[in-house]
N, C-alpha and C positions, 0 to 999 in steps of 0.2 A: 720622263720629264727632266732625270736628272744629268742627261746627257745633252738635250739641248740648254737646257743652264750652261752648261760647260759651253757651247757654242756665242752662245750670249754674252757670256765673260769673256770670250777670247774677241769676239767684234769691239769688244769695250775699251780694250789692251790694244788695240790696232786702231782705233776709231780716229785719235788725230792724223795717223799717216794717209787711212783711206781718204779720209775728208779733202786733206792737202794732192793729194795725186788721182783722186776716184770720184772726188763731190758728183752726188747726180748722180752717178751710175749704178745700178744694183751687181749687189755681193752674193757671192753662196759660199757658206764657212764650210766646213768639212772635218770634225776628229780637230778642230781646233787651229786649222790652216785655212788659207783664203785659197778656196778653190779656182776660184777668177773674177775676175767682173766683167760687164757687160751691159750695154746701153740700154738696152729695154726690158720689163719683166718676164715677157713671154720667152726669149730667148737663156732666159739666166733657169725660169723656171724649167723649162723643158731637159735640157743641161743637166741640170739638178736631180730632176725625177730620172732621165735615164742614166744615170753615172749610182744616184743612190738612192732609186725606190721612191718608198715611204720614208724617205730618213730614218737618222733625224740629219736633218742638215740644217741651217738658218739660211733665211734669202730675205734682205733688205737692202733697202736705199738708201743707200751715203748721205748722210747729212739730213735726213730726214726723221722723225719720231716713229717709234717700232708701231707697225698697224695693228690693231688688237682686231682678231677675227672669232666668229665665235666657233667652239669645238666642231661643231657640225656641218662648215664649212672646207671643203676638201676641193684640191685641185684638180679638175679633169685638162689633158694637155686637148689642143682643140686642132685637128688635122683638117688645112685647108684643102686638101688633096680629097677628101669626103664629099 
């Protein structure tokens, strides 16, 4: 947990820039750099798990309040090709 803290503080330290250049768009932080952004969740998520797994990485929406999910909730990426 105490790594994505660090992820969280660093979105916090960049929050006005992304807002002004990214509002709306989701982010994936990475080791405390903005890995990219990108218009929709599906494609930031997906991005995210195959560049870094499990994380820990952060993926939120610009300009939006942090979604609280609960532990037992986990991403599956969803392949339309299935």
């Amino acid at each position: 947990m105490a790594k994505l803290s660090e992820e969280i503080a660093a979105y916090e330290r960049m929050r006005d820039v992304l807002e002004t250049d990214h509002f709306g768009q989701w982010v994936v932080i990475h080791d405390e750099e903005v890995f990219g952004t990108y218009d929709d969740f599906q494609e930031a998520a997906d991005i995210a798990v195959r560049n870094f797994g499990r994380g820990p990485f952060l993926l939120r929406r610009i300009g939006e309040p942090p979604l609280t999910l609960p532990a037992s909730v986990l991403y599956h990426p969803v392949n339309a090709d299935s």
